[in-house]
C-alpha positions as CSV (number, residue, x, y, z in Angstrom):
1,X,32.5,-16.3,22.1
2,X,29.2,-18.2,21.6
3,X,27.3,-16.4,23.6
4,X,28.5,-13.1,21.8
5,X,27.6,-15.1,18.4
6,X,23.9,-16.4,20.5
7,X,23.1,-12.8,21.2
8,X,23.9,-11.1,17.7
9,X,21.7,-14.0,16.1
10,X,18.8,-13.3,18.2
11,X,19.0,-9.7,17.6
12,X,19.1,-10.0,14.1
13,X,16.3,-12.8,14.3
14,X,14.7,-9.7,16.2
15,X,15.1,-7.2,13.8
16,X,13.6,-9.4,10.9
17,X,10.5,-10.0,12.6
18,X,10.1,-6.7,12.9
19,X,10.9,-5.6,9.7
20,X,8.2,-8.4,8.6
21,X,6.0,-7.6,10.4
22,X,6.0,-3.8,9.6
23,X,5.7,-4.9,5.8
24,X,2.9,-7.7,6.9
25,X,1.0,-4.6,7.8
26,X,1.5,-2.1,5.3
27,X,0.6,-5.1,2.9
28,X,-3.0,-5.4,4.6
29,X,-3.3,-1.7,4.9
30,X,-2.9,-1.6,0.9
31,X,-5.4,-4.4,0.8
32,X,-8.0,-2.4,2.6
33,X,-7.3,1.2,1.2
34,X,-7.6,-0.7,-2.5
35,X,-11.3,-1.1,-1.4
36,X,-11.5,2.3,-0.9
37,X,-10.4,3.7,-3.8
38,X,-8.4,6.3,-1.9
39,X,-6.8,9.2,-4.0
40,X,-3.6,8.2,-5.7
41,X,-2.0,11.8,-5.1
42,X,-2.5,11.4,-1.4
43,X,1.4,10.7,-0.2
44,X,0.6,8.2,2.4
45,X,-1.3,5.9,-0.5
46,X,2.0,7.0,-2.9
47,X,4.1,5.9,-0.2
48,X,2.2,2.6,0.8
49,X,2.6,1.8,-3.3
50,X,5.8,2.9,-3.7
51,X,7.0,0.6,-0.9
52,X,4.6,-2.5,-1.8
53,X,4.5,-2.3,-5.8
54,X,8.0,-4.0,-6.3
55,X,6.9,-7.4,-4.6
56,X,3.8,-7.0,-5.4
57,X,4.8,-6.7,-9.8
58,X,6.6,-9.6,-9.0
59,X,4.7,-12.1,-8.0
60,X,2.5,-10.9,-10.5
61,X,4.9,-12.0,-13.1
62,X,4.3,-15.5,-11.9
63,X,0.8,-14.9,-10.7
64,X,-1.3,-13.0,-13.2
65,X,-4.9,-11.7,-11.8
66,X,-7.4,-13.9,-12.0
67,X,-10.3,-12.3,-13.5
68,X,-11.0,-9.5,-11.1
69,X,-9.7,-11.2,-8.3
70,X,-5.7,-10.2,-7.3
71,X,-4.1,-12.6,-5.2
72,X,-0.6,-11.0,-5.1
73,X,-1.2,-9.3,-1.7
74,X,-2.0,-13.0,-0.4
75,X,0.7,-14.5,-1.8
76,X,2.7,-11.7,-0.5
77,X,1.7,-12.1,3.0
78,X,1.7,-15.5,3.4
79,X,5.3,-15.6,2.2
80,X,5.8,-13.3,5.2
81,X,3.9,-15.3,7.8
82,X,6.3,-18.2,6.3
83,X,9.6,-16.2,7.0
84,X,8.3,-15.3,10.0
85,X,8.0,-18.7,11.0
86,X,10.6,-20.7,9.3
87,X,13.8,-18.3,9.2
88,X,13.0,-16.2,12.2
89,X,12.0,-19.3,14.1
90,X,15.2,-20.7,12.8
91,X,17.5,-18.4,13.7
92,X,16.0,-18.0,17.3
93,X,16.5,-22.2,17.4
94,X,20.0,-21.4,16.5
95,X,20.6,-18.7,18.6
96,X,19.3,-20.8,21.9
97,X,21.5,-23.5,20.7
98,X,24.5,-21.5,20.9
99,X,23.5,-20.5,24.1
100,X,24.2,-23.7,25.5
């Protein structure tokens, strides 16, 4: 039964990562479009919004722009590289552990 238990933790620990990892990139592919100024009615940029604008309002609530200067993308994807790290690190630890 562990192993069963080791297995579907590691596949979920899977799955996030790659879920974060997707949204680690469309983050950074925002970043780069926004120096752009790409066309707003252009569905890819509507969808890359659409997708990244709920975080992204958030942790402006906490985190207003500073001057010119956003930092809500960074906060964004270091909070990513952090649950990459921590909880998907974690739950591979786990996993291994049940393993044994």
């Amino acid at each position: 039964m562990a192993a069963v238990l080791s297995y579907f933790l590691s596949a979920v620990a899977n799955v996030l990562n790659v879920v974060l990892n997707t949204y680690f990139w469309v983050l950074l592919i925002r970043a780069i479009l926004s120096w752009v100024n790409p066309d707003p009615y252009n569905p890819i940029v509507q969808f890359l919004h659409s997708i990244t604008d709920p975080l992204l309002r958030w942790i402006r609530r906490y985190v207003p722009p500073f001057g010119m200067i956003d930092f809500s993308v960074w906060i964004a994807a270091l909070g990513i590289l952090f649950l990459q790290n921590f909880i998907v690190g974690l739950m591979f630890h786990f996993a291994k552990q049940l393993a044994m």
